[in-house]
FIKE-104931 format. One record per atom (N, C-alpha, C): residue number from 0; residue in three letters; chain; x negated, y, z. Coordinates in pm, 1 decimal. Layout:
% residues N
PT   n res chain        X        Y        Z
PT NUM ALA     A        X        Y        Z
...
***
This chain:
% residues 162
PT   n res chain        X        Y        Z
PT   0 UNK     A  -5013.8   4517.2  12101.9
PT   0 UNK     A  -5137.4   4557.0  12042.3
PT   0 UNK     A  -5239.4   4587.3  12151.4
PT   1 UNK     A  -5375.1   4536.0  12119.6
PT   1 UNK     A  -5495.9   4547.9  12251.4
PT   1 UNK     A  -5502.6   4769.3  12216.1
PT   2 UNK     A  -5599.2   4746.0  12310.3
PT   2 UNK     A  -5648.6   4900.3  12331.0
PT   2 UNK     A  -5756.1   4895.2  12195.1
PT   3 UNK     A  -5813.0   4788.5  12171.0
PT   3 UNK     A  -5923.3   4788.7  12033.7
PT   3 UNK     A  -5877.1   4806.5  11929.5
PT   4 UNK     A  -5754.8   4755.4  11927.8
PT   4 UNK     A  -5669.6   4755.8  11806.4
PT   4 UNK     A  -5618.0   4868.1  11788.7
PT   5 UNK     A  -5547.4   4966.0  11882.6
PT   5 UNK     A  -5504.1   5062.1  11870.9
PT   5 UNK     A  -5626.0   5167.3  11895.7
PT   6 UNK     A  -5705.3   5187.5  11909.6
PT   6 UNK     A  -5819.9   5273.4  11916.8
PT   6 UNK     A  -5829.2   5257.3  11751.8
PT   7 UNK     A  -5895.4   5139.2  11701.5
PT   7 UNK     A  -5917.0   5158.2  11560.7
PT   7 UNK     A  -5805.3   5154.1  11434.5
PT   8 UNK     A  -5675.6   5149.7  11468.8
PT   8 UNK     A  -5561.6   5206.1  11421.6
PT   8 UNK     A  -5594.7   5315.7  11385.1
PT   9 UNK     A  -5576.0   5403.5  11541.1
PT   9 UNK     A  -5571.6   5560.4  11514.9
PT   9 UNK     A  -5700.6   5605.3  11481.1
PT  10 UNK     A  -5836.1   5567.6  11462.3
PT  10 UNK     A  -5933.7   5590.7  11399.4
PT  10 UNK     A  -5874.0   5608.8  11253.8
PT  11 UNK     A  -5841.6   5507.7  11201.6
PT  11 UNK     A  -5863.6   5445.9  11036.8
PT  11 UNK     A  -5742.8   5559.2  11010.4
PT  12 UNK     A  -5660.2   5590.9  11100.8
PT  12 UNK     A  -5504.9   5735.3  11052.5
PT  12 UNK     A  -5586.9   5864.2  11054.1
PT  13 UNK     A  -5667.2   5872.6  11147.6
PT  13 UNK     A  -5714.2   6026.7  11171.6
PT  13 UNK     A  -5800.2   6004.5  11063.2
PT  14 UNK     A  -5902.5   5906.7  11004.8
PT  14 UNK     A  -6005.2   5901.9  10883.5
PT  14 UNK     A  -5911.8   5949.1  10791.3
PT  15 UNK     A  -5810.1   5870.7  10742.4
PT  15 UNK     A  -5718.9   5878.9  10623.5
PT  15 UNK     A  -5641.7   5997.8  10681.0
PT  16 UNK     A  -5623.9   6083.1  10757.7
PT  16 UNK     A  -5523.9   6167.5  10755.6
PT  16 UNK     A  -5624.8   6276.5  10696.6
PT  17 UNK     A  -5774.9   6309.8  10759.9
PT  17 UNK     A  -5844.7   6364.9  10730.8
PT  17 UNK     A  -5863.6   6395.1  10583.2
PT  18 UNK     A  -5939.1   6288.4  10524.4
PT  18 UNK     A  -5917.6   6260.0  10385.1
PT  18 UNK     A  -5766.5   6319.2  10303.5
PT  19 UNK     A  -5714.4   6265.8  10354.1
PT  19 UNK     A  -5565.5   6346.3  10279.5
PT  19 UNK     A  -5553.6   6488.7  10317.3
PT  20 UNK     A  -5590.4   6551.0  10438.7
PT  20 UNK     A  -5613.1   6682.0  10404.9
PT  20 UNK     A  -5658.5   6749.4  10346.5
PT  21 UNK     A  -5824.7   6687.1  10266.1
PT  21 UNK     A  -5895.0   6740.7  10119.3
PT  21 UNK     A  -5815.7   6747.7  10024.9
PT  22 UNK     A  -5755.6   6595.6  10056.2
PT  22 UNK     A  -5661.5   6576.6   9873.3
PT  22 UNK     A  -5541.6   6679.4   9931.5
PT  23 UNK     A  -5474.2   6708.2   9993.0
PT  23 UNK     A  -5351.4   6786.0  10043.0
PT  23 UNK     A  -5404.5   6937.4   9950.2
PT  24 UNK     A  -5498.3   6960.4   9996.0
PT  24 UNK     A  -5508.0   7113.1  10015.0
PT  24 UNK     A  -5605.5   7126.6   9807.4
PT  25 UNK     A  -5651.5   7044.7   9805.2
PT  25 UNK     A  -5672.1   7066.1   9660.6
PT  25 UNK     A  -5545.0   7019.9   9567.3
PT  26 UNK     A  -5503.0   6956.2   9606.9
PT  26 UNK     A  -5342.3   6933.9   9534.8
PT  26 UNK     A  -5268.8   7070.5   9509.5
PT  27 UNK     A  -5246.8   7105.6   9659.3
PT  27 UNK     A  -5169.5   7275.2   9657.0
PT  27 UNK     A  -5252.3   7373.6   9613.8
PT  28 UNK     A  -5382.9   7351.7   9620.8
PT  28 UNK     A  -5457.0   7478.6   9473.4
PT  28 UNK     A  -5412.1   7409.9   9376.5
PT  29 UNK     A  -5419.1   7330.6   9360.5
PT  29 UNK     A  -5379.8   7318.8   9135.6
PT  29 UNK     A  -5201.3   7332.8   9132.3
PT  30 UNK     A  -5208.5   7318.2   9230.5
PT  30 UNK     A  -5019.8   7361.8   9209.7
PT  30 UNK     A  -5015.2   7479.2   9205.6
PT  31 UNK     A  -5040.4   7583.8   9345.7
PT  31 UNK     A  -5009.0   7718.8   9319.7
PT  31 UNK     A  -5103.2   7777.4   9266.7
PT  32 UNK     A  -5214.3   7733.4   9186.4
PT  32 UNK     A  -5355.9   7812.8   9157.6
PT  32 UNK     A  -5311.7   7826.4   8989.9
PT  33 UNK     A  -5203.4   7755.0   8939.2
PT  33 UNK     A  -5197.7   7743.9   8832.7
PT  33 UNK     A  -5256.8   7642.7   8761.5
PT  34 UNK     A  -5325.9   7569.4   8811.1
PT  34 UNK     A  -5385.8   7459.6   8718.9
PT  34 UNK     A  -5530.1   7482.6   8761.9
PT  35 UNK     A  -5610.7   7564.3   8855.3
PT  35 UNK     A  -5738.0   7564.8   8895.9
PT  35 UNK     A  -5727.7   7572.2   9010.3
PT  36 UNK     A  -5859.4   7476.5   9139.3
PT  36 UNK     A  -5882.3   7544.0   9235.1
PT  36 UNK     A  -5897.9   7624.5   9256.9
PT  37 UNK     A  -5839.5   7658.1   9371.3
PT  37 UNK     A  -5855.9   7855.5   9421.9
PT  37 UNK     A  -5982.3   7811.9   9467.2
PT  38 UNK     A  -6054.1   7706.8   9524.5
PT  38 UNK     A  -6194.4   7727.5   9535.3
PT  38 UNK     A  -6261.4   7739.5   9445.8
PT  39 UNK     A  -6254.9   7685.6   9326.4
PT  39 UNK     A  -6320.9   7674.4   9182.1
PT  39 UNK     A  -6327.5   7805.4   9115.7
PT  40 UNK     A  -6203.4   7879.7   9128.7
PT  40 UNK     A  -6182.5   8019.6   9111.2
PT  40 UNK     A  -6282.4   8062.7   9175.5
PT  41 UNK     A  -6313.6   8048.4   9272.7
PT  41 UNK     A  -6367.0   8176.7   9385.3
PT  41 UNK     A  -6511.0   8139.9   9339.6
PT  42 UNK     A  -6534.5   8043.2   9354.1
PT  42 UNK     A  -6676.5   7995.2   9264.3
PT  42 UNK     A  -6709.0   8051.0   9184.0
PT  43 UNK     A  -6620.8   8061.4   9040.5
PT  43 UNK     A  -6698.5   8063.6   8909.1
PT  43 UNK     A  -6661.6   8250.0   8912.3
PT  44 UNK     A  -6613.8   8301.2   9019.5
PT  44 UNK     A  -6583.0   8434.4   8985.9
PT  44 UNK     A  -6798.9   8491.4   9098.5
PT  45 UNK     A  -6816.9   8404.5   9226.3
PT  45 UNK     A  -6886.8   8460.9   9270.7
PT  45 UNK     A  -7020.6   8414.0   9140.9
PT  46 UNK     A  -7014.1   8325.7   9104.5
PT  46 UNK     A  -7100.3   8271.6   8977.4
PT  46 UNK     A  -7130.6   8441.9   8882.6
PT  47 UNK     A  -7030.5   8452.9   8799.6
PT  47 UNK     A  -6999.9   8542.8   8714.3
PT  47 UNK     A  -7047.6   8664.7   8791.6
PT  48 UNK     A  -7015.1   8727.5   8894.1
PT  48 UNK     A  -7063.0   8874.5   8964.4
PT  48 UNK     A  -7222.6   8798.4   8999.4
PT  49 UNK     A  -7282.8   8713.2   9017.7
PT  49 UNK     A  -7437.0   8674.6   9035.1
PT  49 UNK     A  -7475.4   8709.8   8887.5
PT  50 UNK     A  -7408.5   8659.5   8785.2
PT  50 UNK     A  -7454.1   8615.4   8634.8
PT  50 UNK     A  -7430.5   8808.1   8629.6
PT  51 UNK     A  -7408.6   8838.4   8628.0
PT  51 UNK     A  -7391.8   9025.2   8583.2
PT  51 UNK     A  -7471.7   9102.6   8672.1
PT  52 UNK     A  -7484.5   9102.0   8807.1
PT  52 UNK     A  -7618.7   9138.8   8863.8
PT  52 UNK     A  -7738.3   9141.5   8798.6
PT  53 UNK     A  -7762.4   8983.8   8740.3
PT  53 UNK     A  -7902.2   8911.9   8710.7
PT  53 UNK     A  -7938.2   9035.3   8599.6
PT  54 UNK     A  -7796.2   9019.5   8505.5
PT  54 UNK     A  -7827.2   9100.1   8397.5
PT  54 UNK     A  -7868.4   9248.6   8398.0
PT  55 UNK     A  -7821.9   9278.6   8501.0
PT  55 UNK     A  -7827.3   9440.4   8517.2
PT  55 UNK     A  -7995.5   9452.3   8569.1
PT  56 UNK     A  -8009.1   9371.5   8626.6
PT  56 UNK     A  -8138.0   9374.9   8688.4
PT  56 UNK     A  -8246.3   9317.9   8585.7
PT  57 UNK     A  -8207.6   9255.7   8493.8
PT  57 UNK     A  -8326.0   9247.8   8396.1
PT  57 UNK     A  -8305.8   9375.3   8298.2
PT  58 UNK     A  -8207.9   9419.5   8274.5
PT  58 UNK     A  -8202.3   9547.8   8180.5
PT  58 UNK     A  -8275.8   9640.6   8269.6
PT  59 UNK     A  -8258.7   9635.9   8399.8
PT  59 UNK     A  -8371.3   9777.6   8466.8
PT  59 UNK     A  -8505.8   9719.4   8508.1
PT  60 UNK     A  -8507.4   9587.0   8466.9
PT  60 UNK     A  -8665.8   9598.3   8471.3
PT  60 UNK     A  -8730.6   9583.8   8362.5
PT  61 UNK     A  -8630.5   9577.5   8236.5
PT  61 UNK     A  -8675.5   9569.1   8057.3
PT  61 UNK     A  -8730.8   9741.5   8067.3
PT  62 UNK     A  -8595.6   9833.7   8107.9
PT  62 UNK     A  -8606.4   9976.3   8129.4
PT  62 UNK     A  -8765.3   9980.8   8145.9
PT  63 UNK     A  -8746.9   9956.4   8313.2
PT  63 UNK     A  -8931.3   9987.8   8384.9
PT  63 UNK     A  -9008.0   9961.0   8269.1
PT  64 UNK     A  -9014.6   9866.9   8269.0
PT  64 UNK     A  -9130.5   9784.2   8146.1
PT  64 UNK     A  -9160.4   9876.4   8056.7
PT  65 UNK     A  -9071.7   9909.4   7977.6
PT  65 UNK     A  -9066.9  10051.9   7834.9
PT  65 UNK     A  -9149.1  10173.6   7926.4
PT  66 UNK     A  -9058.9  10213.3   7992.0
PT  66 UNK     A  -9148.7  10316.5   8064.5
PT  66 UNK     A  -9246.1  10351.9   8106.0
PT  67 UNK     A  -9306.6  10228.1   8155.0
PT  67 UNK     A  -9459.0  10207.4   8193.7
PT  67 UNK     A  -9574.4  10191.3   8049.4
PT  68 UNK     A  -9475.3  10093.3   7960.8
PT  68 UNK     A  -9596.3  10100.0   7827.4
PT  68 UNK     A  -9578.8  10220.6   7751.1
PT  69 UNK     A  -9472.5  10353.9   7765.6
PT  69 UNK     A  -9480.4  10424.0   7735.1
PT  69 UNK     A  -9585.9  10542.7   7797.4
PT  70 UNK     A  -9571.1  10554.3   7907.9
PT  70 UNK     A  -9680.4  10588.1   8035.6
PT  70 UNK     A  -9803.8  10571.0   7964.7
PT  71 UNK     A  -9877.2  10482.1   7982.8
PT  71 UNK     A  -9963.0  10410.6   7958.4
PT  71 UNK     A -10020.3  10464.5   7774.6
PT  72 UNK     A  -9932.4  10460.5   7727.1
PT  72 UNK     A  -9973.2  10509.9   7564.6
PT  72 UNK     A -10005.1  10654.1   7560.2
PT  73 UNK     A  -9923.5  10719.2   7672.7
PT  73 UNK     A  -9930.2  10891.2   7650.2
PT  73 UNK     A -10128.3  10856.7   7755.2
PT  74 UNK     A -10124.2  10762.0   7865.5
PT  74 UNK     A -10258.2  10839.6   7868.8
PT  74 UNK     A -10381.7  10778.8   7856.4
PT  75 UNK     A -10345.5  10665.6   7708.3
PT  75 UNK     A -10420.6  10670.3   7653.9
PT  75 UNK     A -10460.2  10723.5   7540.6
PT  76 UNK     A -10353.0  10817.9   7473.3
PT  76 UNK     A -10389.2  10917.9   7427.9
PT  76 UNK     A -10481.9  11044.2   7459.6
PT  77 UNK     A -10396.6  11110.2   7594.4
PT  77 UNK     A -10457.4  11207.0   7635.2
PT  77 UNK     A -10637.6  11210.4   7668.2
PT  78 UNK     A -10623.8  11041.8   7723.9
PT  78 UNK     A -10811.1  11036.2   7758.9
PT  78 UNK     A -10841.5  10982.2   7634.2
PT  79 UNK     A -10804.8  10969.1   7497.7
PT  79 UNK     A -10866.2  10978.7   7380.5
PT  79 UNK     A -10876.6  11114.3   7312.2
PT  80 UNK     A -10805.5  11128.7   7319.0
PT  80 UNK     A -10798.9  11317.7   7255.0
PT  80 UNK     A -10956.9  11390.7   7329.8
PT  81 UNK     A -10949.7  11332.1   7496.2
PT  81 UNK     A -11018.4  11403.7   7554.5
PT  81 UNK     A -11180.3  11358.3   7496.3
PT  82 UNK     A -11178.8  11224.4   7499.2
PT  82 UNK     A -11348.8  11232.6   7439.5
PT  82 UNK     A -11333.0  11249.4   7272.2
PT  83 UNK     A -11254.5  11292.7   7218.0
PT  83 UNK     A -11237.2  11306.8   7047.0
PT  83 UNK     A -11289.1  11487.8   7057.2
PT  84 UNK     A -11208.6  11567.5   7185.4
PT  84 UNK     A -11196.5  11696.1   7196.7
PT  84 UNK     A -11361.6  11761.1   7265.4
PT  85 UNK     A -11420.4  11655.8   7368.8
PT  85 UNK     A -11532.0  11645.2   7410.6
PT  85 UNK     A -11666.0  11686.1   7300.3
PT  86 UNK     A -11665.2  11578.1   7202.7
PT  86 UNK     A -11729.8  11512.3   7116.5
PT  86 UNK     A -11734.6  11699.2   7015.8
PT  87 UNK     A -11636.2  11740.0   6975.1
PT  87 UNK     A -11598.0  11825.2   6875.7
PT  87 UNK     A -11659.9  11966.9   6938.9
PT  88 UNK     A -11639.1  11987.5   7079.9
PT  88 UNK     A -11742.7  12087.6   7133.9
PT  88 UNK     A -11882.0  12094.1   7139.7
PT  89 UNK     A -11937.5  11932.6   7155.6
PT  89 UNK     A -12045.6  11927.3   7146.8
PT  89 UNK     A -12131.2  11985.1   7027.0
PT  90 UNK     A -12035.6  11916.8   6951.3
PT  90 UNK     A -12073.5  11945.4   6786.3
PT  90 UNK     A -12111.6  12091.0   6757.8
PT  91 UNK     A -11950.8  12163.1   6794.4
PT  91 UNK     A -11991.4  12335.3   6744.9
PT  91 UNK     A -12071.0  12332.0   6855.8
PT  92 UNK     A -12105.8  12339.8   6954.1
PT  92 UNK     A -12234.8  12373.8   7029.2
PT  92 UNK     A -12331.7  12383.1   6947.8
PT  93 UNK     A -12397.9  12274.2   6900.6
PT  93 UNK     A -12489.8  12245.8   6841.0
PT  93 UNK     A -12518.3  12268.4   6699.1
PT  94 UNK     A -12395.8  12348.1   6684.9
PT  94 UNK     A -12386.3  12420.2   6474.5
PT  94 UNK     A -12395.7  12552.7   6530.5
PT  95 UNK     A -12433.5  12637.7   6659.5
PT  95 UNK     A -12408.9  12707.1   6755.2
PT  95 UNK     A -12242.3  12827.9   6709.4
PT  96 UNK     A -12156.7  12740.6   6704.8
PT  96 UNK     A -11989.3  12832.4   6678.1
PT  96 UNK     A -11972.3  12868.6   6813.9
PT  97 UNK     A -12007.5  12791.6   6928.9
PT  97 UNK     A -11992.6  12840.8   7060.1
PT  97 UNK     A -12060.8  12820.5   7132.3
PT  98 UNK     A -12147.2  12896.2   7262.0
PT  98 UNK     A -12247.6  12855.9   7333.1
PT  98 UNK     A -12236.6  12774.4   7424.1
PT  99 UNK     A -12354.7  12685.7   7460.6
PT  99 UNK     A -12343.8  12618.3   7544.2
PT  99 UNK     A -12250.3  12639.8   7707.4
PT 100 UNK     A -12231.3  12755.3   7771.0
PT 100 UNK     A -12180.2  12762.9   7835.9
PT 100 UNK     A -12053.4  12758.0   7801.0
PT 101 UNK     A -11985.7  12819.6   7672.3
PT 101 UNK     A -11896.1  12792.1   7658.7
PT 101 UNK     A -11835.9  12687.7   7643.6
PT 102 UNK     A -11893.4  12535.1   7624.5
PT 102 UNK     A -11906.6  12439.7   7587.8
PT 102 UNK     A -11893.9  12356.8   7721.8
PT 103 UNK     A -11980.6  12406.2   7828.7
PT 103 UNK     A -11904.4  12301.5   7961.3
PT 103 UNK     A -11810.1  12390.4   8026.4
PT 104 UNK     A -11781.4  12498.2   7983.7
PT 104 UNK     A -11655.7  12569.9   8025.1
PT 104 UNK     A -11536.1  12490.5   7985.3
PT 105 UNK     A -11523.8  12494.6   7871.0
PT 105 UNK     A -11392.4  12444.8   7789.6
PT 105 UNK     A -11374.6  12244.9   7852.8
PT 106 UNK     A -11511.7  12230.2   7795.1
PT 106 UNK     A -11541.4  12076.4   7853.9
PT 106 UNK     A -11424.3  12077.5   7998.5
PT 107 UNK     A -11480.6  12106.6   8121.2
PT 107 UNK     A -11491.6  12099.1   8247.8
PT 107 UNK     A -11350.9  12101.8   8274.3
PT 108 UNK     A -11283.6  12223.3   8224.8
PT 108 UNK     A -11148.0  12222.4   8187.8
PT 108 UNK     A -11053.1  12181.5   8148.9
PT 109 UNK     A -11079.5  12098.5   7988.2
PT 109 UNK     A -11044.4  11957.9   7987.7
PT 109 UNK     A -11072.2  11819.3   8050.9
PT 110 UNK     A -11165.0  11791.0   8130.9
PT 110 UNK     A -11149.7  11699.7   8209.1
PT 110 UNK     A -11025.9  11733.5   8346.3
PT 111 UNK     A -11094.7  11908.0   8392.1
PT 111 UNK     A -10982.7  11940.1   8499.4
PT 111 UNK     A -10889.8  11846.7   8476.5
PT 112 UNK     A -10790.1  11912.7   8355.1
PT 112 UNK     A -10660.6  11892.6   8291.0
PT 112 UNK     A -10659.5  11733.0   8290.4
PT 113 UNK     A -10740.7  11698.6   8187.8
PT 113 UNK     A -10708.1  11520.7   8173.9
PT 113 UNK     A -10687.7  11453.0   8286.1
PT 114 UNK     A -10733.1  11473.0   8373.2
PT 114 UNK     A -10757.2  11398.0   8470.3
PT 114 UNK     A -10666.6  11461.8   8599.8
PT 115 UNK     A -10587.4  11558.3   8626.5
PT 115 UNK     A -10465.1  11609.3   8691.6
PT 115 UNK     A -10368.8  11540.2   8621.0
PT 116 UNK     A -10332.5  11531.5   8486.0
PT 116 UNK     A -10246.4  11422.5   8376.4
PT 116 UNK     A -10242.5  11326.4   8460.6
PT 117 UNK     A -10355.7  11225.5   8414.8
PT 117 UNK     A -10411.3  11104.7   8512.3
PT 117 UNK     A -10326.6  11074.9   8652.3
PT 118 UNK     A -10352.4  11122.6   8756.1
PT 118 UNK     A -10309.1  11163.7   8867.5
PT 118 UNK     A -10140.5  11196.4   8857.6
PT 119 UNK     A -10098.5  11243.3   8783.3
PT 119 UNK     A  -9931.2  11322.2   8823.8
PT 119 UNK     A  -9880.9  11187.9   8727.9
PT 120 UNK     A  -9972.1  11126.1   8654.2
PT 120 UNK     A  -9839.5  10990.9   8627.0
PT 120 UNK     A  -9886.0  10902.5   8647.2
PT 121 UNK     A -10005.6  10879.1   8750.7
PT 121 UNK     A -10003.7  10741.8   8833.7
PT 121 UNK     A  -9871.4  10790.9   8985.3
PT 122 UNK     A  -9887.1  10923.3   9020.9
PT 122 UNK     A  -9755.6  10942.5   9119.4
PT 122 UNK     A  -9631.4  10929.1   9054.3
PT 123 UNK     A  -9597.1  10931.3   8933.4
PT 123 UNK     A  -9491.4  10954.3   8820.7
PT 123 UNK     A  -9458.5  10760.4   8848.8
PT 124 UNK     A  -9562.5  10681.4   8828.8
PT 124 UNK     A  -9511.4  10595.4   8840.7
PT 124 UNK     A  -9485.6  10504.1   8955.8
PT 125 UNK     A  -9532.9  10566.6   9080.3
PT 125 UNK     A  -9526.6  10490.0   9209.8
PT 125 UNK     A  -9408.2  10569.9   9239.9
PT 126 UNK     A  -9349.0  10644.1   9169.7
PT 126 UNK     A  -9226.7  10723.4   9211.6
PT 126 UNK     A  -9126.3  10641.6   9183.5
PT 127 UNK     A  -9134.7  10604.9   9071.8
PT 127 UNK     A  -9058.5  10495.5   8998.6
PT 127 UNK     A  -9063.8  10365.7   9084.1
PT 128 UNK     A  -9130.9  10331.3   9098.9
PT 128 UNK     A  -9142.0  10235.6   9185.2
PT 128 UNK     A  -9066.3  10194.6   9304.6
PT 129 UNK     A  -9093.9  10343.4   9359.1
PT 129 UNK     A  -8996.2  10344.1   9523.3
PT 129 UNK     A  -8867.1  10370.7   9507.5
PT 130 UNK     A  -8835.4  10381.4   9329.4
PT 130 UNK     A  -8677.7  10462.5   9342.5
PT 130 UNK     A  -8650.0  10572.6   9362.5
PT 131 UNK     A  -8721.8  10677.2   9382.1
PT 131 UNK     A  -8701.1  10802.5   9447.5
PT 131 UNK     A  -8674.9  10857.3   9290.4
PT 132 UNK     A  -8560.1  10901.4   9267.9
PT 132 UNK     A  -8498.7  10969.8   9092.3
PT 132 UNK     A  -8558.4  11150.8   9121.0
PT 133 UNK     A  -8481.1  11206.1   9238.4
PT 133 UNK     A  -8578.0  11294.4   9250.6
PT 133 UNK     A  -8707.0  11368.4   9221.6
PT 134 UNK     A  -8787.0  11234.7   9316.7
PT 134 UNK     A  -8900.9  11245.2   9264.8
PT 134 UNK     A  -8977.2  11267.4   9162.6
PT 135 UNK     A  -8922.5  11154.5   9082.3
PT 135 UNK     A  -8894.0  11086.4   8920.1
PT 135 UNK     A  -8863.8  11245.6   8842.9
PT 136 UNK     A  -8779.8  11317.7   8852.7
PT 136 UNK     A  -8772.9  11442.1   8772.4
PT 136 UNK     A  -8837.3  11561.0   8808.5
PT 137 UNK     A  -8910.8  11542.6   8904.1
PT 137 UNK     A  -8998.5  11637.0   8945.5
PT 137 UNK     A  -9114.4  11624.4   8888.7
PT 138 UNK     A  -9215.8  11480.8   8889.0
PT 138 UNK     A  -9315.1  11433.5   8846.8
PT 138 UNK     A  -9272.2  11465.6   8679.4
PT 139 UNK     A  -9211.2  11397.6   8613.1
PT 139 UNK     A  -9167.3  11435.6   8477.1
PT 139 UNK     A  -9159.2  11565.7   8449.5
PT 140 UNK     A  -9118.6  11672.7   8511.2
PT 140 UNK     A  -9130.1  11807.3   8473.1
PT 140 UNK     A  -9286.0  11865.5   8503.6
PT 141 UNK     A  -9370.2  11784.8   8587.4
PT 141 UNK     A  -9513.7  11843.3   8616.0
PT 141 UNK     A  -9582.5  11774.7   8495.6
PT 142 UNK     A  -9575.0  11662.4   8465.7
PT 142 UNK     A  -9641.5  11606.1   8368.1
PT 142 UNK     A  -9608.0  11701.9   8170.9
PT 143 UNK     A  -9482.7  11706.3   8186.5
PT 143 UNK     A  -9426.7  11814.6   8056.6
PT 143 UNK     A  -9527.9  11925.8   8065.9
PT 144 UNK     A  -9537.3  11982.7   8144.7
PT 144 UNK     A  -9579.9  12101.1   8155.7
PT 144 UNK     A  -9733.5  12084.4   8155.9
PT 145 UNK     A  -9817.5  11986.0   8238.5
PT 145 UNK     A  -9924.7  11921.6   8152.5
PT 145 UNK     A  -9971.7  11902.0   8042.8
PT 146 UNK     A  -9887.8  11859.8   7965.1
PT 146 UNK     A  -9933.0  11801.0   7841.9
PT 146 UNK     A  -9887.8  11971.5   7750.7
PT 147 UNK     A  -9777.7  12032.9   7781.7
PT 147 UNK     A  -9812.4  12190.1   7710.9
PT 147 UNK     A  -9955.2  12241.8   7736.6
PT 148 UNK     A -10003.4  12228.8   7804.1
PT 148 UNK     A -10112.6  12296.9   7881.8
PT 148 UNK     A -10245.7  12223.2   7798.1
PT 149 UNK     A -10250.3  12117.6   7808.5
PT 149 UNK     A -10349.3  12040.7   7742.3
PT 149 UNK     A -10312.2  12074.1   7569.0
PT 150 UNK     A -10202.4  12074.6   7503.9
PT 150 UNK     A -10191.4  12109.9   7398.0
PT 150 UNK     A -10243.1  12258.6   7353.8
PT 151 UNK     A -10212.8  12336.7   7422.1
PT 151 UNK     A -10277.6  12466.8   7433.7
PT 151 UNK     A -10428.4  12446.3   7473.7
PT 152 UNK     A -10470.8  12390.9   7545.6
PT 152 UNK     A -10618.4  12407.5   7542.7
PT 152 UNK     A -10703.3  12312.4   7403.0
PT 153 UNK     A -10619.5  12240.8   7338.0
PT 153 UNK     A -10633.2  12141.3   7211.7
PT 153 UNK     A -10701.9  12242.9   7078.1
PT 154 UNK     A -10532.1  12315.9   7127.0
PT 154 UNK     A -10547.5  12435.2   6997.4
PT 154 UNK     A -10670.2  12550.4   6997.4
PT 155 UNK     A -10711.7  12574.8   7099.5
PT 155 UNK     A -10801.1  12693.0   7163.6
PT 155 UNK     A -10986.8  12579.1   7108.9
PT 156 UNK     A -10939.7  12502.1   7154.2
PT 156 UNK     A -11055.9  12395.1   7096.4
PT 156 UNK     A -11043.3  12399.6   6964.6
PT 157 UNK     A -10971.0  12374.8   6888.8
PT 157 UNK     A -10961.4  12352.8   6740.4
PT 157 UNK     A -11007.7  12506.3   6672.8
PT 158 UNK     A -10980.0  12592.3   6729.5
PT 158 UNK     A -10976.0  12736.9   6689.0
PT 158 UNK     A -11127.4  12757.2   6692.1
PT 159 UNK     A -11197.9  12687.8   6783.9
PT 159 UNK     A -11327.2  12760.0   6868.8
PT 159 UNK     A -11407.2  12660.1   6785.4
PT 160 UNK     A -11339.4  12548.9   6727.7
PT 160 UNK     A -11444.8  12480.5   6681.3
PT 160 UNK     A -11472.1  12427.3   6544.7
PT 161 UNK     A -11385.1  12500.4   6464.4
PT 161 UNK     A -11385.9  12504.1   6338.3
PT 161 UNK     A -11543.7  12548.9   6271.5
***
């Protein structure tokens, strides 16, 4: 045999030996794998832990989502109440139930308030944002205590302006 011949001999053995090492070694997964590649396994298992991530991560950003249009409803309430509560001082002002000073007193106060609201849940929600849970129950307990506060000054309005 020339040196050409045997050069491309052992080419065309090492190609085909190669090759038979794919088929070798996927043969012995479906043998000892039970009837599946252990690569196929390992696949559809890293598949499945991606596919349950995805999910978890759209349930906490369905979460966020709720939270924020809930956010969002409390203050657009609160800055409706506030020109509904505005509007209603003006009024007894002007039926004179309370004097004008009393009138940008109470006013001034409710903006104070509305607008500290405002403020503690735009931080309420950049809290959220960064993840900080901490944070998150701190801001939530300043904002609670807000909206008591604004409810109490609601009632003191309603009282004053009957």
């Amino acid at each position: 045999m020339s040196d050409a011949s045997r050069s491309l001999a052992f080419a065309v053995l090492a190609l085909g030996l190669a090759g038979c090492e794919t088929y070798q070694r996927e043969k012995a997964d479906l043998i000892y794998g039970r009837g599946q590649s252990q690569r196929l396994v390992d696949a559809q298992n890293r598949l499945d832990d991606a596919r349950a991530e995805q999910l978890s991560l759209q349930e906490e950003q369905l979460m966020a989502q709720e939270e924020l249009a809930a956010l969002e409803t409390e203050l657009r309430q609160v800055n409706g109440n506030r020109r509904t509560q505005r509007d209603r001082l003006a009024q007894a002002s002007r039926q004179a139930k309370i004097s004008e000073a009393e009138e940008r007193r109470l006013a001034r106060e409710l903006d104070l308030r509305s607008e500290a609201f405002n403020d503690k849940a735009l931080e309420l929600e950049a809290a959220r944002q960064r993840g900080d849970e901490g944070e998150v129950s701190r801001r939530e307990a300043e904002l609670a205590e807000m909206r008591r506060e604004i409810d109490q000054l609601n009632r003191e309005i309603d009282i004053m302006a009957r």
